[in-house]
C-alpha positions as CSV (number, residue, x, y, z in Angstrom):
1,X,-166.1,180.6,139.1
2,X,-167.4,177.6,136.9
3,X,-167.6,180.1,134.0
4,X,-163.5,180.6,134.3
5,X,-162.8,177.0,134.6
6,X,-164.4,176.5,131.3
7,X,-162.5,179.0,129.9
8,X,-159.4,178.1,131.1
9,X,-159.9,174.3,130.3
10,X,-160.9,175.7,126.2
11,X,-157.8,177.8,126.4
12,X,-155.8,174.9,127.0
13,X,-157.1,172.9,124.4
14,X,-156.1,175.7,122.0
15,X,-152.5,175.3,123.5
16,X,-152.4,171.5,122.4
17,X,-153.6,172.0,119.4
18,X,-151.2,175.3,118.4
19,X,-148.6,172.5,120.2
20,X,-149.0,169.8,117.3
21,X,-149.1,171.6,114.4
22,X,-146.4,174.2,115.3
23,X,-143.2,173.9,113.4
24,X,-140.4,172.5,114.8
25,X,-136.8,172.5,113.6
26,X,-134.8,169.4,111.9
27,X,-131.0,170.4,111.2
28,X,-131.4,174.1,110.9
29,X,-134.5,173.8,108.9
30,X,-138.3,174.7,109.9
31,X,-140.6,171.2,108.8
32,X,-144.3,170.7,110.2
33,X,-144.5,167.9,112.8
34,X,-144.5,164.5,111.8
35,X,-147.6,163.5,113.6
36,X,-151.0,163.3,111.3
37,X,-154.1,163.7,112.7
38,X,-155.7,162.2,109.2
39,X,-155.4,158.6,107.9
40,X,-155.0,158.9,104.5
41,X,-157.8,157.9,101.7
42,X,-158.3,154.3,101.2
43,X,-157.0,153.2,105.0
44,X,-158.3,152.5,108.2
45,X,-156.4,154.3,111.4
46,X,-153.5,155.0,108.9
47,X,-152.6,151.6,108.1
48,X,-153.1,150.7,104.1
49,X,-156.4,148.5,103.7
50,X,-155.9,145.4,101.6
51,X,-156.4,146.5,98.3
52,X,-153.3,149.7,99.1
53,X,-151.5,147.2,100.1
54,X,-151.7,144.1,97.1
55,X,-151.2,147.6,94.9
56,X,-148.1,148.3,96.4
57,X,-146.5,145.4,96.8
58,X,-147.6,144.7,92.7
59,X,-145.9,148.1,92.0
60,X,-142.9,146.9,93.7
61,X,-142.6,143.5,92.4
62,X,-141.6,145.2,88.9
63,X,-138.7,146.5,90.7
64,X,-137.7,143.4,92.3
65,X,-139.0,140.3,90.4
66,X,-141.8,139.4,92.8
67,X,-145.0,138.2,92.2
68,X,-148.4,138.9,93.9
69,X,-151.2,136.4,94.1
70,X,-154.8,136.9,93.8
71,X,-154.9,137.1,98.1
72,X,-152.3,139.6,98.3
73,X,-149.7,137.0,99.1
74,X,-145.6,137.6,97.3
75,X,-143.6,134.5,96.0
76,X,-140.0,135.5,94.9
77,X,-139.3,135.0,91.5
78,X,-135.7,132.6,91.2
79,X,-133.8,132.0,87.9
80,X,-132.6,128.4,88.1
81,X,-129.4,128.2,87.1
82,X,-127.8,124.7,85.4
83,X,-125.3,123.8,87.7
84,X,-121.9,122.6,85.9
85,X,-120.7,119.2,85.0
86,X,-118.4,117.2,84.2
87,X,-118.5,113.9,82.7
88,X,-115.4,110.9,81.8
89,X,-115.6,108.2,79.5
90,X,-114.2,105.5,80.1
91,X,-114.3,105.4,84.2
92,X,-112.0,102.3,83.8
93,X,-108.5,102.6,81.6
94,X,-105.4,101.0,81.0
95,X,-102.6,103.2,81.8
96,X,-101.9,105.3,78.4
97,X,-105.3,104.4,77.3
98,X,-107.4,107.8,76.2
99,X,-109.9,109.7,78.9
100,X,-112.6,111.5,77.3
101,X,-113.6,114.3,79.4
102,X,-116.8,116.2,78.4
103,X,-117.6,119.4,80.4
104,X,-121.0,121.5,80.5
105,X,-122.8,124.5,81.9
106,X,-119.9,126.2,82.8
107,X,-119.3,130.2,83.4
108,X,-117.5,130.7,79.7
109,X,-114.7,132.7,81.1
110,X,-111.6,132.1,78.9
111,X,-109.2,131.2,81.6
112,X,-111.2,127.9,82.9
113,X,-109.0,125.0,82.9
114,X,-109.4,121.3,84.0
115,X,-106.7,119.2,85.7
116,X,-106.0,115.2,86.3
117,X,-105.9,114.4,89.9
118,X,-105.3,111.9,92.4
119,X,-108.3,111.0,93.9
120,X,-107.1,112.6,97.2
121,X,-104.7,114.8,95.6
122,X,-104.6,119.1,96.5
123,X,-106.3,121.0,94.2
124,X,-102.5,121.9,93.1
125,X,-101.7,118.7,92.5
126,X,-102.8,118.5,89.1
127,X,-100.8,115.5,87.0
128,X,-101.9,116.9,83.3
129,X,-103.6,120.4,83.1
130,X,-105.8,121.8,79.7
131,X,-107.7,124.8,79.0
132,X,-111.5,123.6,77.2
133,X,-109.8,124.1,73.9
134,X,-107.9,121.2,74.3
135,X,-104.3,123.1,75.2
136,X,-102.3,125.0,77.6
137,X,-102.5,128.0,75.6
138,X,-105.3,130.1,76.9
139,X,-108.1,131.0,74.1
140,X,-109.3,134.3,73.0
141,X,-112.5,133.7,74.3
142,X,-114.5,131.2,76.8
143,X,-116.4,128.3,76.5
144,X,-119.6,127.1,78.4
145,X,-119.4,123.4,77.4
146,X,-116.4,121.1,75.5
147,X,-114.9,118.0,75.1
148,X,-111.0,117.5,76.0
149,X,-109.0,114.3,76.0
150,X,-106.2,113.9,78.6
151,X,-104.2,110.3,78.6
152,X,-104.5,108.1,81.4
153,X,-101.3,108.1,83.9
154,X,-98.8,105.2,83.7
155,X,-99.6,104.5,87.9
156,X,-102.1,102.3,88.8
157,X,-104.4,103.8,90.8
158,X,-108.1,106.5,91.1
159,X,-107.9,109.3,89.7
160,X,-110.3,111.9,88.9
161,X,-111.0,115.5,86.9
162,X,-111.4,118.7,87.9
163,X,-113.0,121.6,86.2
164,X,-111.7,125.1,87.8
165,X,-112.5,128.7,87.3
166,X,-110.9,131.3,85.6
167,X,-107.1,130.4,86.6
168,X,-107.8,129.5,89.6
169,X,-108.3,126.6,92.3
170,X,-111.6,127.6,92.4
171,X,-113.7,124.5,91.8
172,X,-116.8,124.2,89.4
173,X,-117.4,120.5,89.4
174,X,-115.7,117.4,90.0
175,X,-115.5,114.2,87.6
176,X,-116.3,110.5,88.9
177,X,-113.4,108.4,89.5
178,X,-110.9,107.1,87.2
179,X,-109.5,103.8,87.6
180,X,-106.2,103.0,85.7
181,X,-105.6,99.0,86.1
182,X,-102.8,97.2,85.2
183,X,-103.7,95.7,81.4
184,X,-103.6,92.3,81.1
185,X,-100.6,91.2,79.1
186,X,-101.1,89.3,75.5
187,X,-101.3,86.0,75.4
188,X,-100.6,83.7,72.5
189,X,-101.8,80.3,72.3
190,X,-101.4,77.4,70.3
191,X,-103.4,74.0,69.3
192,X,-102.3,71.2,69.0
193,X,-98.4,71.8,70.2
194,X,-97.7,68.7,68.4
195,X,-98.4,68.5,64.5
196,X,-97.1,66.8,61.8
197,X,-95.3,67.9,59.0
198,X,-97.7,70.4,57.1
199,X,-100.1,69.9,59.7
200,X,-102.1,73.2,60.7
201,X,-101.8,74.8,63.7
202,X,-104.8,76.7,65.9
203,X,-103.4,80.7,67.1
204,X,-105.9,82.3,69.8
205,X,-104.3,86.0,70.7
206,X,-105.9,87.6,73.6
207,X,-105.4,90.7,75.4
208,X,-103.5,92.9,72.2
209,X,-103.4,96.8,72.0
210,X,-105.9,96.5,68.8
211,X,-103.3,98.4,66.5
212,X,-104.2,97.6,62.7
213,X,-100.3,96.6,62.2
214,X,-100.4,94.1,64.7
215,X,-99.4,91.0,63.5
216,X,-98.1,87.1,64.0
217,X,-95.2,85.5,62.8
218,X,-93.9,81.6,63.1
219,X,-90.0,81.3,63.9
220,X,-88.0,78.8,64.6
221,X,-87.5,78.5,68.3
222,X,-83.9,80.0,68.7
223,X,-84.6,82.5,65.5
224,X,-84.4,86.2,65.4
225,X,-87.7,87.8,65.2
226,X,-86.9,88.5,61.6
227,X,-86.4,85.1,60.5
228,X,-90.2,84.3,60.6
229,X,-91.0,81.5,58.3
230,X,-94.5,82.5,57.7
231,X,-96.5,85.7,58.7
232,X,-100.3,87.3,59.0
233,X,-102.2,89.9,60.2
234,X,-104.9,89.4,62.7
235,X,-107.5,89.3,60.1
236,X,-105.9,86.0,59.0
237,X,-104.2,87.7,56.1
238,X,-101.1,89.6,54.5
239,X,-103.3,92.6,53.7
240,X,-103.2,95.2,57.1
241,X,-107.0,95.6,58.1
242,X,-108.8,99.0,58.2
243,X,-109.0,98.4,62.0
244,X,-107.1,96.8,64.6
245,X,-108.2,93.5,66.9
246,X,-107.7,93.0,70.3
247,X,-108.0,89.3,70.2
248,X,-108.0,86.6,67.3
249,X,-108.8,82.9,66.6
């Protein structure tokens, strides 16, 4: 009797084994079963020993840009990307006075434009629009970087530029803020206000829009403005100057 038992406990062993490796059918089609019995070379209980494992990951990273330390260990690989700007000069104008607006790192696509704002004005509120060549006429092809001027409104106020994308409201960077101010009028001055005949007379001018033709005449009080007795330039003379002044003693 213990002579069958043995037998019939070794026949069932058989069965197990004939069990595992028998075929079995995926989708019609006859594959071996998917359980190993063997861990592969160079692993321990199936799973990849250390050396497997910094080999694979090494073979991957020149697929997807990672790198591999000495210990095995992966640090992803990130391009770093300039981010885009935009820069104004000056941050404080008269109104009509020129804004130079200098933009950099941007995408290059041709249709990026850059609009004057209200400092809390919508995107689509743009008072004066350009594309980076300087015009509304779209270019032929894009630019990363450019300067463009835009003229600073006639309402006193912030303002600010915006640099958008491709014809869009999509924004790429956003200029600091613009303050028009009221100019300060011109002021003419005179010392002393009482002179004797062919005595001379002291002009200070402060506060002028620094045109080279600028200039200063001496009328008779109830006189036309082109009944000057005498005239000069602000460089003290009748020759215009290659530049303009502002202000003059």
């Amino acid at each position: 009797m213990a002579r069958r038992l043995r037998i019939h406990h070794l026949t069932g062993i058989l069965l197990l084994v004939l069990a595992v490796l028998s075929p079995t059918i995926i989708h019609g089609r006859a594959t071996t079963s998917a359980l190993s019995m063997a861990a592969p070379t160079g692993s321990v209980g199936g799973v990849a020993t250390e050396p497997q494992r910094q080999g694979a990951v090494q073979q991957a990273g020149g697929a997807d840009g990672r790198n591999v330390a000495a210990d095995g260990s992966v640090a992803s690989v990130e391009a770093v990307v300039a981010a885009a700007t935009i820069t104004v000069s000056p941050t404080t104008v008269a109104p009509g006075a020129l804004i130079t607006t200098t933009v950099a790192n941007g995408p290059g696509i041709a249709g990026d434009w850059v609009g004057l704002h209200l400092v809390n004005g919508a995107d689509s509120s743009y008072l004066q629009w350009k594309y980076l060549n300087g015009t509304t006429t779209q270019p032929a092809t894009g630019l990363t970087g450019a300067t463009v001027t835009f003229t600073a409104p006639a309402m006193v106020g912030d303002y600010q530029l915006r640099w958008f994308s491709n014809n869009t409201y999509a924004r790429l960077a956003t200029s600091a803020t613009i303050t028009v101010s009221a100019a300060a009028q011109p002021t003419v001055t005179v010392s002393p206000t009482l002179v004797a005949v062919g005595g001379t007379l002291t002009v200070t001018l402060a506060n002028g829009p620094g045109a080279a033709g600028d200039w200063v005449g001496l009328n008779a009080v109830n006189g036309p403005d082109t009944s000057y007795l005498q005239w000069k330039y602000l460089n003290g003379t009748t020759t215009q100057p290659a530049t303009g002044l502002t202000a003059r003693r």
